[in-house]
C-alpha positions in Angstrom: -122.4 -101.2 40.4 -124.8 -98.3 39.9 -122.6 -94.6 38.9 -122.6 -92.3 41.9 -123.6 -88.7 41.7 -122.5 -85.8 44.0 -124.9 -82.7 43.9 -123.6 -79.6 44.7 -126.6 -77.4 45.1 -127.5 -74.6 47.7 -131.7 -74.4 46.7 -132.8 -77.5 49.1 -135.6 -77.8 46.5 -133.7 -78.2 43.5 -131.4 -80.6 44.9 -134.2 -82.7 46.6 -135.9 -82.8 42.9 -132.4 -83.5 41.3 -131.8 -86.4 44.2 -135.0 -88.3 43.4 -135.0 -87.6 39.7 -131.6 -89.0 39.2 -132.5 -91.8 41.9 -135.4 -93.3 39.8 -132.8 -93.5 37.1 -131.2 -96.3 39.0 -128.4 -94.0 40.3 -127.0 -93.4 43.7 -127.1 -90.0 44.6 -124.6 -87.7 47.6 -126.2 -84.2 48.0 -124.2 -81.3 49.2 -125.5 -77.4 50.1 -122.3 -75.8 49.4 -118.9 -76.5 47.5 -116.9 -76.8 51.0 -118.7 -79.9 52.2 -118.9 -81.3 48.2 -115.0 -81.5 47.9 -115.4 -83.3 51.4 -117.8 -85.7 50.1 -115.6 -85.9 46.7 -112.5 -87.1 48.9 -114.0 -89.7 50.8 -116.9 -91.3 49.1 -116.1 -93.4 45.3 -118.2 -90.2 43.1 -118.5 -91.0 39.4 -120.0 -88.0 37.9 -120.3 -84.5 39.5 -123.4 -82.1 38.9 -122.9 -78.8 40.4 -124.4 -75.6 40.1 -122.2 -72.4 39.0 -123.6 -69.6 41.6 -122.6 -71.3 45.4 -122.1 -69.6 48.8 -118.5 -69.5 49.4 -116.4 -71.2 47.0 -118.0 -70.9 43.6 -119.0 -73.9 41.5 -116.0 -73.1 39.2 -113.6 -73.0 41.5 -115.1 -76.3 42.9 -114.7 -77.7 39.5 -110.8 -76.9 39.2 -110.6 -78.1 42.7 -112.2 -81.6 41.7 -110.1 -81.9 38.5 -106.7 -81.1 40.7 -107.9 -84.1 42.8 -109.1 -86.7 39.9 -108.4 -85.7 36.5 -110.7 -88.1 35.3 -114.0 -87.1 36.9 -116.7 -85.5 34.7 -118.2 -82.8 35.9 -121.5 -81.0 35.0 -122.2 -77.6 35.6 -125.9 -75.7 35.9 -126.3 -71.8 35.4 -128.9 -69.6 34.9 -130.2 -69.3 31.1 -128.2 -65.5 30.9 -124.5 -66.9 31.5 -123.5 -68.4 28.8 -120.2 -66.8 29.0 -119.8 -68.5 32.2 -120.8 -72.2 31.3 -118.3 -71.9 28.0 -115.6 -70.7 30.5 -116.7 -73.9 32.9 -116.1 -76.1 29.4 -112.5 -74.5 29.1 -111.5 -75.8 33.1 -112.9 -78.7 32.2 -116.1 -79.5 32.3 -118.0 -82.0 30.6 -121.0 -80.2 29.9 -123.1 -77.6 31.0 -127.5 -77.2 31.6 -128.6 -73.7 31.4 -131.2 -73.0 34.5 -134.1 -73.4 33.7 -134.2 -77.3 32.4 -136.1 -79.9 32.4 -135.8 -83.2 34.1 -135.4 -85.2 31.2 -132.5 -82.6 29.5 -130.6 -83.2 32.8 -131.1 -87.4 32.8 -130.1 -87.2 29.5 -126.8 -84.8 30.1 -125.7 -87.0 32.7 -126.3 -90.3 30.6 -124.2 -88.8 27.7 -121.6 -87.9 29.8 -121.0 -90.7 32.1 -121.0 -92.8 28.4 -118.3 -90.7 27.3 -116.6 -91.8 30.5 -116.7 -95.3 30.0 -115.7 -94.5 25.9 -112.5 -92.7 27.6 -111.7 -95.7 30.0 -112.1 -98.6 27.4 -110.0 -96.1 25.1 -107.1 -96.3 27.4 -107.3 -100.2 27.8 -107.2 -100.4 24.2 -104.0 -98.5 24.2 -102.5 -101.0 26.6 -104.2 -104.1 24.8 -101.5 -104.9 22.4 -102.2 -107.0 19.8 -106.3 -106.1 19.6 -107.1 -105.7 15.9 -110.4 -104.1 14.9 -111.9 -105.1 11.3 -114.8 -102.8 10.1 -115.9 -103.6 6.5 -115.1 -100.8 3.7 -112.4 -99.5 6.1 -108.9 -100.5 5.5 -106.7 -100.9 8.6 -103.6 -102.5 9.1 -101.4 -99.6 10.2 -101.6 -99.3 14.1 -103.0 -95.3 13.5 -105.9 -96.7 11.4 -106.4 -99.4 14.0 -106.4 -96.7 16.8 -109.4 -94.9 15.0 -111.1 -98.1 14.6 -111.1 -98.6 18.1 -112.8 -95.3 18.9 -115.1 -96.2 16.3 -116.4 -99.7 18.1 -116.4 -97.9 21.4 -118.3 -94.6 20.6 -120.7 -96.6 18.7 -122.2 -97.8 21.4 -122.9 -94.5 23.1 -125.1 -92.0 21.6 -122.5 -89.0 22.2 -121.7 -86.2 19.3 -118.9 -87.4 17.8 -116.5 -84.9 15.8 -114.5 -86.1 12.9 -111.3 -84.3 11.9 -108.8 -84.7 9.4 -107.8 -83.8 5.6 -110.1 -83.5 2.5 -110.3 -87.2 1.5 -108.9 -89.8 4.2 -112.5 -91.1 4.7 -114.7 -89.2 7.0 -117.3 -90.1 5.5 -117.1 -94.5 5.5 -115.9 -93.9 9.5 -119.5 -91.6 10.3 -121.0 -94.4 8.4 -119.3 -97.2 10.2 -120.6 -95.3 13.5 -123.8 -95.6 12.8 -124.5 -99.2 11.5 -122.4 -100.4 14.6 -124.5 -98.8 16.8 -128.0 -99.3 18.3 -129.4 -96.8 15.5 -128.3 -99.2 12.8 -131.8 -99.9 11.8 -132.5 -96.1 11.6 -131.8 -93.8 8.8 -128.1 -92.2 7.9 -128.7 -88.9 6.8 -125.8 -87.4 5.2 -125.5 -83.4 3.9 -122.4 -80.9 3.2 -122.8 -77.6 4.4 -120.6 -76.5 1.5 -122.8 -78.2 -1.8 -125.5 -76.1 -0.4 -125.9 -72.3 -0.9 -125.5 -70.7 2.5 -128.7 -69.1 2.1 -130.7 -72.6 1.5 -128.4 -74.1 4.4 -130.9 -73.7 7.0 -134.3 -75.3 5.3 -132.1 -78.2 4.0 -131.4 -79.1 7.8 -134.4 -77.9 9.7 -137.0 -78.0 6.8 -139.8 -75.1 5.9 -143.7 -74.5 6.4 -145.4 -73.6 3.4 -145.0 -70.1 2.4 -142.1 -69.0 4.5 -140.4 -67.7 1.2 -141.1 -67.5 -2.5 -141.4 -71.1 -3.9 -142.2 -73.1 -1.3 -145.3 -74.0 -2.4 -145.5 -77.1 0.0 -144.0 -78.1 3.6 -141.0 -79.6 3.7 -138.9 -82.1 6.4 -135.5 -81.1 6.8 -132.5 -83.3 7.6 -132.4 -83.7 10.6 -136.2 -84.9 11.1 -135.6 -87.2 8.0 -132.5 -88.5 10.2 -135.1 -89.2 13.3 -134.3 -92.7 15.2 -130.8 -93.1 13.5 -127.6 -90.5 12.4 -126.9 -87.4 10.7 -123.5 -87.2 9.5 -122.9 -83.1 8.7 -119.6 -83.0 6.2 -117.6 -79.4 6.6 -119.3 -78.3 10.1 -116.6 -75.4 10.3 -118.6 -73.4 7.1 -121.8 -73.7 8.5 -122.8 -69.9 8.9 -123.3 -68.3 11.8 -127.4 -68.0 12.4 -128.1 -71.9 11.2 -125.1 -72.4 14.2 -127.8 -71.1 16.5 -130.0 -73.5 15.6 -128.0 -76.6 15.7 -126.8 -75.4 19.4 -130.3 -75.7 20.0 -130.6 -78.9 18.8 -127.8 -80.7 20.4 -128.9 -79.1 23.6 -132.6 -79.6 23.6 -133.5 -82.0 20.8 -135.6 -79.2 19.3 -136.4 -76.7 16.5 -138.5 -75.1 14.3 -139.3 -75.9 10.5 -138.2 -72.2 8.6 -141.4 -70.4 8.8 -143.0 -72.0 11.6 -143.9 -71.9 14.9 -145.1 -75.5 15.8 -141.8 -77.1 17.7 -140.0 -80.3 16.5 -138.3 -82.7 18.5 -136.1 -85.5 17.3 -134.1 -88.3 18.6 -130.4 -87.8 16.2 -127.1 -88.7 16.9 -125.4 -86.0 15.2 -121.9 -87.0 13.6 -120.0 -83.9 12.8 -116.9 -83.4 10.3 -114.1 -80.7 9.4 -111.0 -80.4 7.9 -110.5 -77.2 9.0 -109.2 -75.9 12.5 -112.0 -75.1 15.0 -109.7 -73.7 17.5 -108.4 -71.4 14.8 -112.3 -70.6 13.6 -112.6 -69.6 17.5 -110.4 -67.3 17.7 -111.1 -65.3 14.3 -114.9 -65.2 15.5 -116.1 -67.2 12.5 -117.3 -70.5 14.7 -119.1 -70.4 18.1 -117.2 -71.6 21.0 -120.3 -72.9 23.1 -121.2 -75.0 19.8 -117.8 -76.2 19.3 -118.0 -77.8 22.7 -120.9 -79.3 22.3 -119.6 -80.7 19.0 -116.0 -81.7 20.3 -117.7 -84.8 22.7 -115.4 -87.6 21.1 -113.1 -86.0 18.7 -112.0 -88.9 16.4 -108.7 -87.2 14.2 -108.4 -89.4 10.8 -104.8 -89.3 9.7 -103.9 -87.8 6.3 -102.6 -91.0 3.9 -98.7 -89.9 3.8 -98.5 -91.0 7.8 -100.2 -94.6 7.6 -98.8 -95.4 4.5 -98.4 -99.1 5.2 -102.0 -99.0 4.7 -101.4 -98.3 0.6 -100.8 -101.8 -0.9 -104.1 -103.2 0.9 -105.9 -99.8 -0.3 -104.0 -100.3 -3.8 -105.2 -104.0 -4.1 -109.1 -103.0 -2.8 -109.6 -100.5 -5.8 -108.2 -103.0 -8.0 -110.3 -105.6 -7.3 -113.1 -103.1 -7.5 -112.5 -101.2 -10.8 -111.2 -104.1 -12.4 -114.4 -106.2 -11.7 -117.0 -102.7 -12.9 -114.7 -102.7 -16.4 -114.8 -106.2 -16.9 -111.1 -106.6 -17.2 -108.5 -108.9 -16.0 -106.4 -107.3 -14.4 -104.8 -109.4 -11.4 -101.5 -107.5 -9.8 -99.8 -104.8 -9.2 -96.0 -105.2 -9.7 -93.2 -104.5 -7.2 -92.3 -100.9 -9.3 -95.9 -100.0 -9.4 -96.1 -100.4 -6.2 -93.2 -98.7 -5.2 -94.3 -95.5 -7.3 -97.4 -95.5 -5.0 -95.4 -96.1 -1.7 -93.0 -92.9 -2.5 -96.2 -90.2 -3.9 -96.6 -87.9 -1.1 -100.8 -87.8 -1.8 -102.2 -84.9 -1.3 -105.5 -85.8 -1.7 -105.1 -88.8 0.1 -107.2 -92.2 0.2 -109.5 -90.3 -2.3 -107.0 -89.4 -4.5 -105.0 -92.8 -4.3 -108.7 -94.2 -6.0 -108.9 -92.2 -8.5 -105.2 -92.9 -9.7 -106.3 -96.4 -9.1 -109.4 -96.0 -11.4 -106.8 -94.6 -14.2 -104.0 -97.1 -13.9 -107.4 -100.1 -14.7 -108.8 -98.2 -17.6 -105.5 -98.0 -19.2 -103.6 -100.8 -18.5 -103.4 -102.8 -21.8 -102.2 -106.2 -19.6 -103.0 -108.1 -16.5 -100.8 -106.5 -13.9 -100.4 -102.7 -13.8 -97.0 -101.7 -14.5 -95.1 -98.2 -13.6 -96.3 -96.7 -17.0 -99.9 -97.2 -15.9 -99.2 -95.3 -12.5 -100.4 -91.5 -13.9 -100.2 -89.1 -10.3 -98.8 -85.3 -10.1 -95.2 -85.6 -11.1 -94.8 -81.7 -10.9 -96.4 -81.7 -7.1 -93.9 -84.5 -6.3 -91.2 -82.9 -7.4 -92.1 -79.8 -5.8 -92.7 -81.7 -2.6 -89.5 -83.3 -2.8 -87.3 -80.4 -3.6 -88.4 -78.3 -0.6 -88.7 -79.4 3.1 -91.7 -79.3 4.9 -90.8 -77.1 7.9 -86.9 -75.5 8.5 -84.4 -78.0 9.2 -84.4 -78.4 13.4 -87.7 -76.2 13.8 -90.8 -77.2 15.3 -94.5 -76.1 13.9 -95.0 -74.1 16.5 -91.6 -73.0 16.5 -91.9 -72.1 12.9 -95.2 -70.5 14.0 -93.7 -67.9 16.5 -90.8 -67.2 14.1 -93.3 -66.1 11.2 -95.4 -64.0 13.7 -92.0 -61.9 15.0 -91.2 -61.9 11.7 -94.2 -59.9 10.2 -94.2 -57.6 13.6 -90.6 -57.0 12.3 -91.7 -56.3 9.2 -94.3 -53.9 9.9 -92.2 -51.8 12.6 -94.7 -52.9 15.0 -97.6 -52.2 13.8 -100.2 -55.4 14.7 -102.7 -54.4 12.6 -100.2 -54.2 9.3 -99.0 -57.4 10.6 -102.0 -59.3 10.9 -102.8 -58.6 7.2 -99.4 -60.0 6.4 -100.1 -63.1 8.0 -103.9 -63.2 7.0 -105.2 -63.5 10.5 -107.7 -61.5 11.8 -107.0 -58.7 14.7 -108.2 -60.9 17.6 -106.1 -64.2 16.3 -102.8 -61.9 16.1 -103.2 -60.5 19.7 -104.4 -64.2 21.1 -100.9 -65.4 19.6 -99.2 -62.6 20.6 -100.5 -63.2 24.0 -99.1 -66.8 23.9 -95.7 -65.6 23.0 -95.4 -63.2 26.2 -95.9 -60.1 24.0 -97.8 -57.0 25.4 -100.9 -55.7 23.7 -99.6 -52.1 24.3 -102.4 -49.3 22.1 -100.5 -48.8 18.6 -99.6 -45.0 18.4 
């Protein structure tokens, strides 16, 4: 059945143009002037996707949105406002909202808006019946995945495919971003297309910006010749950008732009570039925590943060290590031309109780060791080489306070450095090494006034 959209717009002549637009797209289409007679519509007619504008007579377009989420959790809702309130589209994102078009747009941004987002939908929905599917196991080549974690992110990975939605991967330094952005793109409709992959922290932050959006000649000392940058070398197919969350603050301008409009500039010039990318995003840093210290844009983090996939560090899927264990042996045995067949109950047991800090990456290299030094055909204990000092160290002390929470442990560190500097939130802040804004947002969370410091 074709998606049903409700239009909650009070300009007849935009929501006409919106009706017919939308309509030729092979969707059906329920217009409303006003956010009263919307939430009527929404109760009584099967909507699949709501676009409303911000600005409404009466009852505003954000207080229709909370109104519409109360109602059905699941709906995804779309929100137009004028080009000048950003403030209020990123605050429409926090209730809720799927996405946001700043006024004015054109026809094809707003069929494309409400394409992605109805496809993230669907992603969402086949998500859940894979929760309930038991027994569905997902095999992606390169990717090992026997642990029911692992299989979970494989899961996403088939699903999002599909769709050409952002996608934001998240987890530690080495579990593997990298072979999951891949497996995104060659399961996908794009898998004929180019994988482009950069990391914004191999690349001097003043060069970050022509690597991704390229240069005209002359637009600094050297560039003797025009140049394409990543993301038009990634046309028809995927860029995959490693470490999103130290991209500085101008070039995250420019890739707002981009997601949002499929445009830029080259550095330098003035002739406009569109593209056709499905940008695949990666961190293993804390966004939210960015956020609040003012170091990462919220509007771009939203745009990013479509379908977050969260990769699990290697200590919490570790049923995954003997298949991992026995794929870089096969692999660094056959590239050293040596014999080497098994790995023996103790070895193995030596990799099962390391804690692996570095992860899948890490568990490789160790791997690559034990098969240059083993002298026989099964790798034995002795040919196991890994941080004893770290594992003792992370076997002496426990990881939080016995009985205590994270967030528990949290909250008892941030009373204690108020303690500690008699008050004083700005001494306190350095003691922690937060910034001003991220101590009062925490302080806010724990019921603590923001009184003026005398």
């Amino acid at each position: 059945m074709k998606p049903t959209i409700l239009i909650v717009e009070d300009e007849a002549r935009m929501r006409r143009l919106l009706e017919l637009s939308l309509g030729e797209e092979g969707y059906a289409t329920l217009a409303a002037e006003n956010a009263e007679a919307g939430l009527k519509l929404l109760g009584r007619e099967p909507v699949d996707l709501l676009l409303t504008d911000l600005k409404l007579p009466g009852m505003s377009g954000l207080e229709l949105l909370e109104a519409a989420r109360r109602a059905r959790a699941e709906l995804p809702v779309i929100v137009m406002t004028a080009y000048g309130s950003v403030e209020s589209a990123v605050g429409a994102m926090k209730a809720g909202a799927s996405d946001y078009v700043l006024k004015p747009f054109s026809l094809d941004e707003i069929k494309l808006v409400v394409r992605r987002a109805l496809d993230v939908r669907r992603l969402r929905e086949e998500n859940r019946d894979l929760r309930e599917a038991l027994g569905k196991r997902y095999d992606v080549s390169g990717i090992v995945a026997q642990s029911a974690k692992m299989q979970e992110v494989l899961g996403l990975v088939e699903r999002v495919a599909q769709t050409n939605s952002t996608v934001l991967l998240c987890g530690e330094s080495g579990v593997g971003k990298d072979l999951v952005a891949r497996a995104i793109h060659q399961r996908s409709r794009r898998a004929r297309g180019p994988y482009v992959k950069i990391n914004s922290t191999a690349i001097p932050e003043n060069l970050l910006e022509s690597e991704l959006f390229g240069y005209e000649k002359g637009a600094f000392t050297g560039a003797a010749s025009s140049k394409p940058g990543k993301f038009e070398l990634a046309d028809g197919g995927t860029l995959f950008l490693d470490e999103i969350g130290d991209v500085p603050p101008p070039v995250q301008v420019k890739l707002l732009r981009v997601l949002q409009e499929r445009e830029f500039e080259r550095l330098g010039g003035t002739k406009t570039v569109k593209v056709d990318v499905r940008l695949v995003a990666a961190t293993n840093r804390d966004l939210r925590a960015a956020l609040e210290e003012g170091t990462f844009r919220e509007d771009l983090y939203y745009r990013l943060n479509v379908v977050p996939i969260n990769i699990p560090p290697l200590r919490d899927h570790k049923e995954d290590i003997p298949a991992l264990a026995a794929l870089f042996l096969r692999k660094f045995a056959e590239s050293s031309d040596k014999t080497i067949l098994e790995i023996s109950p103790a070895a193995m047991e030596r990799l099962m109780l390391f804690h692996w800090p570095g992860n899948v990456r890490e568990l490789e290299n160790v791997m690559e060791r034990a098969v240059a030094l083993s002298p026989g055909p099964v790798l034995e204990p002795r040919d196991i080489l890994i941080d004893e000092m770290a594992q003792k160290q992370a076997d002496a002390a426990p990881f939080l306070p016995a009985g205590m929470t994270l967030e528990q442990w949290e909250d008892e560190m941030i009373r204690e450095a108020m303690r500690r500097a008699g008050g004083n939130k700005s001494q306190a802040a350095r003691l922690l090494g937060l910034s001003r804004n991220a101590l009062r947002y925490r302080l806010s969370k724990l019921g603590i006034p923001d009184e003026p410091e005398s």
